[in-house]
N, C-alpha and C positions, 0 to 999 in steps of 0.2 A: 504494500500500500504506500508505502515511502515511497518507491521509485516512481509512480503515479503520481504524486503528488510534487517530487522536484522537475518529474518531468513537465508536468504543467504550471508550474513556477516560471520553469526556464522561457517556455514554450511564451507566455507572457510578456517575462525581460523583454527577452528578442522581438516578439509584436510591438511592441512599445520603444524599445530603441531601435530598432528598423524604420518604423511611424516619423522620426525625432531626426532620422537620415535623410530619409526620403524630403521632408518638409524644407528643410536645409536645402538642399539643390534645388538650384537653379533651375529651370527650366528652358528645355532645348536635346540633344543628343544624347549628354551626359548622363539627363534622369532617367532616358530608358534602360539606356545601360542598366544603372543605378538598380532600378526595378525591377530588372530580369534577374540580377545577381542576388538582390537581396530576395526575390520571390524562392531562386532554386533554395538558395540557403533556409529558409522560412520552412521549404517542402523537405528538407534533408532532416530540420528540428521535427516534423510531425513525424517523418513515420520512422525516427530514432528508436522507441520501442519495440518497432515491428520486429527491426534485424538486430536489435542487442547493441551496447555500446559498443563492445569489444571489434566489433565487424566496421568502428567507421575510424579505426585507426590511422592517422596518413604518417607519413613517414618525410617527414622535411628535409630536403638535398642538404650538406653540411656545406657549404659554400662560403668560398677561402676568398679575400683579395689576391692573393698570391696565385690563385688559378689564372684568372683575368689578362688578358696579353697587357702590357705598360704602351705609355706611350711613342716607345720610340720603333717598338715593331710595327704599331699603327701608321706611323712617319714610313718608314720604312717600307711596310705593305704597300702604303698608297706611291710612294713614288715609283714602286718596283711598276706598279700597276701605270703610272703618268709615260713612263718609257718605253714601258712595253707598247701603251696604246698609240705612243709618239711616234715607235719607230714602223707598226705600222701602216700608218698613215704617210707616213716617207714612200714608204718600200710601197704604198697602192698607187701613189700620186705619181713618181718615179714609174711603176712599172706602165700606165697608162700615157704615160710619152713613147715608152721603149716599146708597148704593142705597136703605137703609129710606125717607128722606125724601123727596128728590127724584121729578120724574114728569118730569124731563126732563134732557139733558148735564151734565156740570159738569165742573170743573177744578179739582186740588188743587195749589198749588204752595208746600211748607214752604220755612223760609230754618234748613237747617241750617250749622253751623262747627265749627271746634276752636279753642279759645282760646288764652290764653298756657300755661297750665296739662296740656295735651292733653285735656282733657273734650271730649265731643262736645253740643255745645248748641242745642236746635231754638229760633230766638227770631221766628219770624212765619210765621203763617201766612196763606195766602191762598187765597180758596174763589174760585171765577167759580162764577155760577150764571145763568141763562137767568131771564125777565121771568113764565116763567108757577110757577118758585118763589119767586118776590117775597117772598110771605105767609109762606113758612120761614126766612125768614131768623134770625127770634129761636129759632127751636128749631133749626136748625145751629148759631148760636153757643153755646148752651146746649149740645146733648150734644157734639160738637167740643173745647171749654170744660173740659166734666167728664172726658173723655177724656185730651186733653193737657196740662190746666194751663194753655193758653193758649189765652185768646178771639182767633179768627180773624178776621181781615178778610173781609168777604163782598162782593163785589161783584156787581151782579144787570145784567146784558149785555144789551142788545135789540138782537139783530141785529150791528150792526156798531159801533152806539156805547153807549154805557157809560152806567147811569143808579146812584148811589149809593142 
C-alpha cells in the first residue's frame, strides 16, 4: 500500500512541476518540444508500477573531458580539410584547361600549404604530360599561368622515362 501511495505522491510532484515548466515557456517551437518530452516523461511516471522500478534502470555514459578531441586537432582537422578541398579545386580548374589542350593523359599535381600566418598558399605546380603534347607545352604554361598566377612546371613523359 506504500508503494501506491509514493507512487501517487510522485505521480502528483511531477503533474505539478511539469504544469510550473510548461507555463514558463514561451511560446512558439520550443513549447512543443517542451510538451512532447514532458508528456513521454508524464506516461513513463504512470505506468512505473506496471513494469516495477527495477526495469527503468538507465545506465548514464561516464563521460571524460579528456575523451573530447582539444582544440588544436579541430584547427588541424579543418585545415587538413581547407587543403585538401583547395587542392582540388586547382587540380578540377587546371585539369578543365588541359581537356581543351591536350589529345592525350596528363597529370596535375599543385604543392598547396598553410603558412605561419594560417593562409592557404598554392606555391608549384606540376603538369606531366605524354610526348605527343610536347608542342603544348608553351600554351599550358601560358593559360595555367593566367589562371593561377603561377607558371607550372610541365614535364613531357615518354613512356617510362622522363624527357624535359
Amino acid at each position: 500500500m506504500d508503494a501506491i501511495k509514493e507512487w501517487a505522491l510522485m505521480l502528483c510532484t511531477v503533474s505539478v512541476g511539469s504544469a510550473f515548466v510548461v507555463f514558463l515557456i514561451p511560446d512558439g517551437n520550443l513549447k512543443k518540444s517542451a510538451n512532447i518530452v514532458i508528456t513521454l516523461f508524464l506516461l513513463s511516471i504512470m505506468i512505473l508500477p506496471v513494469f516495477g522500478k527495477d526495469s527503468f534502470d538507465v545506465e548514464i555514459p561516464d563521460l571524460s573531458i579528456d575523451d573530447f578531441p582539444d582544440e588544436n586537432d579541430y584547427s588541424q582537422n579543418y585545415n587538413d580539410f581547407f587543403i585538401t578541398s583547395s587542392e582540388l579545386v586547382i587540380i578540377q580548374q587546371i585539369e578543365d584547361i588541359l581537356i581543351e589542350i591536350c589529345s592525350d593523359n596528363f597529370s596535375v599535381n599543385p604543392t598547396v600549404y598553410t603558412d605561419t600566418n594560417g593562409n592557404i598558399v598554392l606555391s608549384d605546380i606540376h603538369i606531366f604530360v605524354f610526348t605527343s603534347d610536347s608542342d603544348k607545352v608553351n600554351i599550358i604554361k601560358n593559360k595555367v599561368g593566367r589562371l593561377t598566377g603561377i607558371v607550372p612546371e610541365v614535364t613531357v613523359e615518354n613512356g617510362n622515362s622522363e624527357v624535359y
